[in-house]
C-alpha positions in Angstrom: 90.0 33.6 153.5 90.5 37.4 153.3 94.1 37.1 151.8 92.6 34.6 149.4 89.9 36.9 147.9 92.7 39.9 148.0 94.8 37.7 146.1 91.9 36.5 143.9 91.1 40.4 143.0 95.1 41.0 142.4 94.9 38.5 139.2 91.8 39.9 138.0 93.5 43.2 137.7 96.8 41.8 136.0 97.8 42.8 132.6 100.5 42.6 130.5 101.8 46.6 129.6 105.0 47.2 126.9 107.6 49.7 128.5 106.2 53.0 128.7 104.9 55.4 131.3 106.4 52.7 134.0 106.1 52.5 137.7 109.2 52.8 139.9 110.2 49.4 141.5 109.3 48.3 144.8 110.3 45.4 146.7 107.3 43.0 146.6 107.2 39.4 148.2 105.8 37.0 145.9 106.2 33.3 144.7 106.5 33.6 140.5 107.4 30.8 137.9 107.1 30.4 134.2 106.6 28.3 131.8 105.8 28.2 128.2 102.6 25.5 126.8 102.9 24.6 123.4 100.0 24.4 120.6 99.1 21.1 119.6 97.3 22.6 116.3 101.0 24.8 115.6 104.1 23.5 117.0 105.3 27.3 115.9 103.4 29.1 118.2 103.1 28.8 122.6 101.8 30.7 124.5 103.1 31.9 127.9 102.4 31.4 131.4 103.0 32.6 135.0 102.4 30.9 138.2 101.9 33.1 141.3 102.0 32.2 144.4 100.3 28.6 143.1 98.1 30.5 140.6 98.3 30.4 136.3 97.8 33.5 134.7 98.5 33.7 130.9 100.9 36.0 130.2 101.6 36.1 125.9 98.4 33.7 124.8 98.1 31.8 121.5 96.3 34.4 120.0 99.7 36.8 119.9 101.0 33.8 117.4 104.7 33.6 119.0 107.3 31.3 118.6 108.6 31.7 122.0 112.1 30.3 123.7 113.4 30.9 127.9 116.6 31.7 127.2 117.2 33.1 131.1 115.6 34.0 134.2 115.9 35.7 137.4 115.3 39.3 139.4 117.3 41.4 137.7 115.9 44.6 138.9 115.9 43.5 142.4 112.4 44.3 143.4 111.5 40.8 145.2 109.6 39.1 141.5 111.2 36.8 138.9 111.8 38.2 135.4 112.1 36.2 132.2 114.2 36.9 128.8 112.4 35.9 125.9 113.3 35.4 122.2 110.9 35.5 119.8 111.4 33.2 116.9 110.6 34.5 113.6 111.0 31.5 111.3 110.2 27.6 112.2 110.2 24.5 110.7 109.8 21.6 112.9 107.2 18.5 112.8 108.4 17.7 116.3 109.5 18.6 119.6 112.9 17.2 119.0 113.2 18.7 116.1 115.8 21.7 115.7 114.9 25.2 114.9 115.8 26.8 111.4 116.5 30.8 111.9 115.7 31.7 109.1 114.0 34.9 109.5 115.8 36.0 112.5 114.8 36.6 116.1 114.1 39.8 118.7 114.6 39.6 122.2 112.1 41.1 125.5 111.6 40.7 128.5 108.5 40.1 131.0 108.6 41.3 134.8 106.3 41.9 137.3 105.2 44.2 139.7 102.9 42.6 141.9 100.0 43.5 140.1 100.4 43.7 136.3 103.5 42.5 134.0 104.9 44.2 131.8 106.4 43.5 128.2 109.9 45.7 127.4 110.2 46.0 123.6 111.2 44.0 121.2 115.0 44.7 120.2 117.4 42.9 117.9 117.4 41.2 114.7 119.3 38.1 115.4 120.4 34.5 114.0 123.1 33.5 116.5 122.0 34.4 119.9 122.7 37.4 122.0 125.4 37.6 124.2 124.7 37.6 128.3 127.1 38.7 129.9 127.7 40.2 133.8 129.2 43.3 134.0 129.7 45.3 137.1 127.1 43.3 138.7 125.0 44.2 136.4 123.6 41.7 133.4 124.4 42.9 129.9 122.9 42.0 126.9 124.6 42.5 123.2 121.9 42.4 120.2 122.9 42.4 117.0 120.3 43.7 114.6 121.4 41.9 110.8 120.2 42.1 107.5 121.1 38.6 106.6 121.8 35.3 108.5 125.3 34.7 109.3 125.2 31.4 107.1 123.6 33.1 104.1 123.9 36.3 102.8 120.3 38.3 101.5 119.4 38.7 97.8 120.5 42.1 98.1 123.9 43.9 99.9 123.2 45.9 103.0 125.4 47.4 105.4 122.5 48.2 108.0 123.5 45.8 111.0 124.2 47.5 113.9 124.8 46.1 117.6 123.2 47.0 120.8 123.8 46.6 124.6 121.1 46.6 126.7 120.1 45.9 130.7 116.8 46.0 133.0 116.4 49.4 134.6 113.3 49.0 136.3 110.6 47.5 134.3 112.2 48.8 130.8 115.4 47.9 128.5 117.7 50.9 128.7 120.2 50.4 125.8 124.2 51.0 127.2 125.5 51.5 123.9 125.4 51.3 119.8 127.7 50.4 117.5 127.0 50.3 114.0 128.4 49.2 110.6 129.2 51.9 107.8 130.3 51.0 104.2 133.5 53.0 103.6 133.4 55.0 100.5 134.9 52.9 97.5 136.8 54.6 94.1 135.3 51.8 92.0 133.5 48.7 93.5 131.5 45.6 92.0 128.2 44.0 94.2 126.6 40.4 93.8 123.5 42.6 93.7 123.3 42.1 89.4 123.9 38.2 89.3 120.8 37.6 91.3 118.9 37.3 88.0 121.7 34.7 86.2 121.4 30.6 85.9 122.3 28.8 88.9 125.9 27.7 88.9 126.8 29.5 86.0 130.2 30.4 86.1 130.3 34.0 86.5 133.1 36.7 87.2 133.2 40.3 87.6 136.3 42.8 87.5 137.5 46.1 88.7 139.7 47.7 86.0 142.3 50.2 88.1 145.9 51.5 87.9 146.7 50.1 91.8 150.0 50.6 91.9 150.5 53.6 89.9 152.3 52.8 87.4 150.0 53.5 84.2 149.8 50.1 83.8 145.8 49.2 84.3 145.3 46.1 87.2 142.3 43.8 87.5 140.8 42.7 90.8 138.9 39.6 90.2 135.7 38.1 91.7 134.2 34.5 91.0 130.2 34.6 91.7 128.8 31.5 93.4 125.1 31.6 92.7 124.2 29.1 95.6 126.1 31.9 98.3 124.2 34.4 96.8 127.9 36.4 96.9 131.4 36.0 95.5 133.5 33.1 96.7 136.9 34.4 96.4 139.0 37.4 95.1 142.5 37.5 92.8 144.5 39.9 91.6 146.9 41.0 88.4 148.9 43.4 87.9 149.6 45.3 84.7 146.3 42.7 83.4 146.2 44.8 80.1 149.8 44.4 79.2 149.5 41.0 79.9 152.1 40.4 82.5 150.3 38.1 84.7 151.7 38.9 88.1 149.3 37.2 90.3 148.6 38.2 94.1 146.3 36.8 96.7 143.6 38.4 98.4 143.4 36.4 102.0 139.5 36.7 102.4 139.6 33.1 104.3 136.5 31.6 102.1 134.7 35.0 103.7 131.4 35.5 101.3 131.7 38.5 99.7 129.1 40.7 98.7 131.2 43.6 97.7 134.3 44.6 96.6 136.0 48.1 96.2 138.8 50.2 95.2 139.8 52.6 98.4 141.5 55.8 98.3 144.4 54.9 100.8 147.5 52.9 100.2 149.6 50.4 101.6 153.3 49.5 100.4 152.0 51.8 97.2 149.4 49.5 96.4 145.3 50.9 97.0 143.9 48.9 99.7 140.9 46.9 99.2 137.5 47.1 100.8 135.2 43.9 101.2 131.7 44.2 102.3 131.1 47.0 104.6 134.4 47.9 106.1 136.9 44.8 106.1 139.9 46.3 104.7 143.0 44.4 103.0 145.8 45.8 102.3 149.3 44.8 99.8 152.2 43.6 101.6 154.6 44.4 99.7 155.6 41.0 98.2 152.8 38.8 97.4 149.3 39.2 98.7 146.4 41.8 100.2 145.7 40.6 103.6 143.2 41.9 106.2 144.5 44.7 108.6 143.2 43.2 111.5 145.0 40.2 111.1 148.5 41.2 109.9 151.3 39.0 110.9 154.5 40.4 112.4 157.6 38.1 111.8 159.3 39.7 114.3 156.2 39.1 117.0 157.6 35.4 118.2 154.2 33.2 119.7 153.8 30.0 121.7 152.9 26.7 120.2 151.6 23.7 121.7 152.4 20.1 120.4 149.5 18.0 119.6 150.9 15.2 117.1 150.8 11.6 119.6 153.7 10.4 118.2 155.5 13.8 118.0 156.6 16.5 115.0 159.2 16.0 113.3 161.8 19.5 112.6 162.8 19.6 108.9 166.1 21.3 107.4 163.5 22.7 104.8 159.5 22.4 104.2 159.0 18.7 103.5 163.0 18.6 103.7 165.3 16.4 105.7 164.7 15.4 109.5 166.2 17.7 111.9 165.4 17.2 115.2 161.9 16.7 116.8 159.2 18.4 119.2 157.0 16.0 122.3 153.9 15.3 122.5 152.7 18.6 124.6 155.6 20.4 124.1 155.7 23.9 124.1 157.3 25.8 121.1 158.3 29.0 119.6 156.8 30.4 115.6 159.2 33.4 114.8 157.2 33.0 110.8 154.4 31.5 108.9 155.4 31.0 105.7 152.7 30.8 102.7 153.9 27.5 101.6 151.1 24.6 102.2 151.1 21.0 102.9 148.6 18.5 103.4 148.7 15.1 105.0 146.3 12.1 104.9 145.8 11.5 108.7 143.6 8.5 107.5 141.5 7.3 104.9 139.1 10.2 103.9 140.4 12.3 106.3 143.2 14.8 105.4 144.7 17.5 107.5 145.8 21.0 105.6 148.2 23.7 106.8 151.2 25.2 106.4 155.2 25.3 106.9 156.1 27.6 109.9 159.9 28.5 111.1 160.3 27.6 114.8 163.5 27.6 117.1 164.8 24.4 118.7 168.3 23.4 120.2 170.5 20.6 118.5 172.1 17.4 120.2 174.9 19.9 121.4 172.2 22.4 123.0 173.0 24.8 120.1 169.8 27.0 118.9 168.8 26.5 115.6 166.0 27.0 113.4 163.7 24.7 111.3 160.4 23.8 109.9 157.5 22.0 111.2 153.2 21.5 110.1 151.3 23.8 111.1 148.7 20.7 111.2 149.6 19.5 114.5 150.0 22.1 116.4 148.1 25.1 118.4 148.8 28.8 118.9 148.0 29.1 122.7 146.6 32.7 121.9 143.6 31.4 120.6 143.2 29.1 123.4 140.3 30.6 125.8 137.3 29.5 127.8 135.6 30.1 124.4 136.8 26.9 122.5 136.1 23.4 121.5 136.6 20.8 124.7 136.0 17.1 123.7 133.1 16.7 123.0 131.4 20.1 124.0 132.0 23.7 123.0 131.4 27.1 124.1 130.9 30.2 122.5 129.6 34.1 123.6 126.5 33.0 122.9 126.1 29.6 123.5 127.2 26.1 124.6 127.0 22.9 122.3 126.9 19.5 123.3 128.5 17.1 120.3 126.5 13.9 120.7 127.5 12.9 117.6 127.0 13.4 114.0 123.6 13.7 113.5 122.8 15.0 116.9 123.7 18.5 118.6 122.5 20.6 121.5 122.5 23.9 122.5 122.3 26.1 125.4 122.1 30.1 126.2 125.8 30.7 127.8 126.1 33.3 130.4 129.4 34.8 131.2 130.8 35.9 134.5 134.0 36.4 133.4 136.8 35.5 130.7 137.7 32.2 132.3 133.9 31.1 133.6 130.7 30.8 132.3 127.4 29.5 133.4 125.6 27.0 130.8 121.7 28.2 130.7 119.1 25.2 130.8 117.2 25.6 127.4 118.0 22.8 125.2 117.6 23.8 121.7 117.9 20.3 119.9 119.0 19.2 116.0 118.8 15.6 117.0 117.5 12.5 115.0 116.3 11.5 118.2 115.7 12.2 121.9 118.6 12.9 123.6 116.7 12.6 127.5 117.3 15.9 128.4 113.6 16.3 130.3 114.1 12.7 132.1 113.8 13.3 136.0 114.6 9.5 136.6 113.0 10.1 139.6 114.7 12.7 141.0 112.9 15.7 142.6 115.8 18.4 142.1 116.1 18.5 138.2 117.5 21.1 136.0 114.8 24.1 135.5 114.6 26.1 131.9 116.2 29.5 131.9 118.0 28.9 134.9 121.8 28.1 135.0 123.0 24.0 135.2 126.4 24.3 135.4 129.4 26.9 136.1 132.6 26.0 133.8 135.9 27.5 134.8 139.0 27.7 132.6 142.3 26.6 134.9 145.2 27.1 133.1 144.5 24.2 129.9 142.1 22.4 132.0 138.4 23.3 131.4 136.6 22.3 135.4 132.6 21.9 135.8 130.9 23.0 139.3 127.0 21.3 138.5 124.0 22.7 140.1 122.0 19.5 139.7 124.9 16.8 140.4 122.4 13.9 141.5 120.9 14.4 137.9 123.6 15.0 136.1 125.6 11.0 137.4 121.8 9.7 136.7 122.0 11.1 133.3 125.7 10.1 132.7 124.6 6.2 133.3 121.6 6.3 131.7 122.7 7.8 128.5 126.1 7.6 126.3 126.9 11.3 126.2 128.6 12.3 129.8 128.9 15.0 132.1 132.6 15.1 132.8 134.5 16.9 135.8 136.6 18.3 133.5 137.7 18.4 130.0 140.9 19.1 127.5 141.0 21.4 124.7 139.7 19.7 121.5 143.4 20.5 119.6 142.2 19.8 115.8 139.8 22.5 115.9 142.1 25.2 117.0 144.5 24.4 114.8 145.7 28.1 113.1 145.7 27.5 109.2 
């Protein structure tokens, strides 16, 4: 009876208090969940609660008018209580619970731990539209925040370079932040911005130029920009030299069907030619023969990489792009690139479905074991570089920030990822559903160990090109295989076609 009452004064004294003037931790035994209750009158706003020790206390009520989401919990400040990370949803539209969220506004993380007699609220950090990367590091968790002007699927009415990204952990009962980087728009000689087409008629087709001698010659070049009114941005970039004497040399500027809101003249050269600034600080530069290409992704010919061989039936070597049969490459077949050439092909795998790429140079030995070189598609086959834990498997991917579960068409999944390291990850319970219906994901069938929001549901490891799953909740993950058609598989392949290096 007396530990009752003392308990029963405890929770009268609890409150919730942001991160200052904080208490050191001590080591506390007590019995904590959490669990978030949703508004029947708003289905945009929830409210928070904390069980202790069989007791509801409401931690963030309605009145605070958050959109919440679990995206992780545990004790990470090792006093004894469980903690909670929180993301605060700024934008919603949804009619229903298995209806998907739109981030539109973007979100800010926090998190909520307890002392054994009050919680406390860190602040609010971030700006963020794709999730947050969680990440152990030194056994310590790690959270990256990126703090953006504009949605990474849309750009903002106006150009920014503000966004900056932050790593953060729990020390104590507060976010200490590890580390900043920030963007910084390098300093252009002449530059256009979408920022003056915001006023135009949609779809009008607009372009804007940059009148400069590049090269040096006297001659005045032109870098064009096409504007796209619906992306807000310019769609693509070309270039002419010597555009007033009306020798049409055109060039390339590989911007990958990147939305650009700016575009600049630099100071420094390349090959004699003024690089190129896009947005912020994405520099292209000339190489020399036909196009501007980003310096981060320059392509040595005389770096050889390794291939893998995708095409069932096999690929065929040709004397010449789309030339004469040479020889031929296995199904799974490892091979050589020594170039990429800029010459493209396209194939029409099936009706309505075409595959795009290009004509690479590759290294294979004749019917008298003599080396010799040839062409294949780039279509069907996979630089092995780009194959990582962080890919497309079947029918699930995983990213820094989250795994996706492809149900089909009109119906995908997502879940908070947490990495351990660069060959395993844990997947987070949190479905985040756009789904035209529901996918089962809160079923128990009847089974008392279920999967638990916030906490982790399965460990993936990466073994060699074989993607292995360790599940916490095995008994529920077979019920749900039967019951429903998407699976949880032992293992799973690389997803080829979507790693497939155009």
């Amino acid at each position: 009876m007396k530990q009752f009452l003392f308990l029963v004064i405890i929770l009268q004294l609890i409150s919730c208090k942001k991160d200052k003037d904080v208490q050191p931790v001590k080591h506390i035994e007590v019995d904590i969940t959490y669990e978030l209750q949703s508004d029947n009158e708003n289905i945009c706003i929830n409210q928070l609660i904390a069980n202790i020790n069989g007791h509801k206390n409401i931690v963030i009520p309605f009145s605070a008018k958050f959109n919440l989401k679990i995206h992780l919990q545990g004790d990470f400040n090792n006093d004894g209580a469980l903690d909670i990370l929180l993301e605060h949803r700024k934008g919603c539209h949804s009619t229903g619970i298995n209806e998907g969220y739109l981030k539109h506004t973007g979100s800010s993380y926090f998190m909520m731990t307890f002392d054994g007699k009050q919680f406390y609220q860190t602040k609010e950090v971030g700006n963020e539209w794709d999730g947050i990367v969680i990440e152990t590091k030194n056994d310590t968790l790690n959270f990256t925040i990126d703090t953006k002007q504009a949605p990474f699927y849309r750009k903002s009415e106006r150009f920014t370079c503000n966004d900056k990204q932050e790593v953060y952990k729990l020390d104590g009962y507060k976010l200490k932040r590890m580390s900043l980087d920030s963007i910084v728009a390098l300093k252009a000689l002449k530059e256009i911005t979408s920022d003056v087409q915001n006023q135009n008629p949609s779809y009008a087709e607009i372009w804007e130029h940059i009148d400069f001698d590049f090269d040096g010659d006297g001659n005045v070049d032109r870098l064009e920009a096409y504007y796209d009114e619906y992306r807000k941005g310019f769609e693509f970039l070309s270039f002419t030299f010597s555009y007033n004497e009306r020798e049409y040399t055109g060039a390339k500027v590989e911007t990958n069907n990147l939305t650009i809101n700016r575009a600049g003249v630099l100071k420094t050269k390349t090959n004699g030619v003024n690089d190129i600034v896009v947005n912020c600080d994405q520099i292209y530069k000339w190489n020399g023969i036909n196009k501007f290409v980003n310096e981060d992704e320059e392509y040595s010919k005389n770096t050889p990489s390794t291939y893998r061989v995708f095409a069932e039936n096999g690929l065929i070597i040709r004397d010449t792009p789309g030339g004469e049969p040479i020889g031929k490459f296995d199904y799974g077949e490892e091979i050589t690139i020594y170039e990429k050439t800029d010459i493209e092909m396209s194939v029409e795998e099936e009706e309505y479905v075409t595959i795009d790429g290009y004509w690479y140079v590759t290294e294979f030995l004749d019917v008298n074991n003599n080396k010799k070189y040839g062409f294949v598609f780039s279509g069907y086959i996979v630089d092995l570089e780009n194959l990582s834990i962080f890919s497309r498997w079947n029918d699930i991917g995983i990213s820094m920030t989250q795994i996706s579960f492809y149900i089909h068409g009109q119906c995908i999944y997502t879940f908070p990822t947490k990495i351990i390291n660069k060959n395993e990850v844990e997947l987070i319970w949190s479905p985040d559903g756009d789904c035209v219906f529901d996918a089962g994901f809160y079923d128990d069938f009847g089974i008392k160990n279920v999967p638990e929001v916030g906490k982790p549901f399965a460990k993936y490891t990466l073994n060699s090109e074989i993607l292995t799953v360790t599940y916490y909740y095995p008994e529920w993950a077979k019920k749900y295989s039967e019951e429903y058609a998407f699976g949880f598989y032992e293992s799973y392949k690389p997803n080829y076609p979507m790693l497939i290096d155009y």
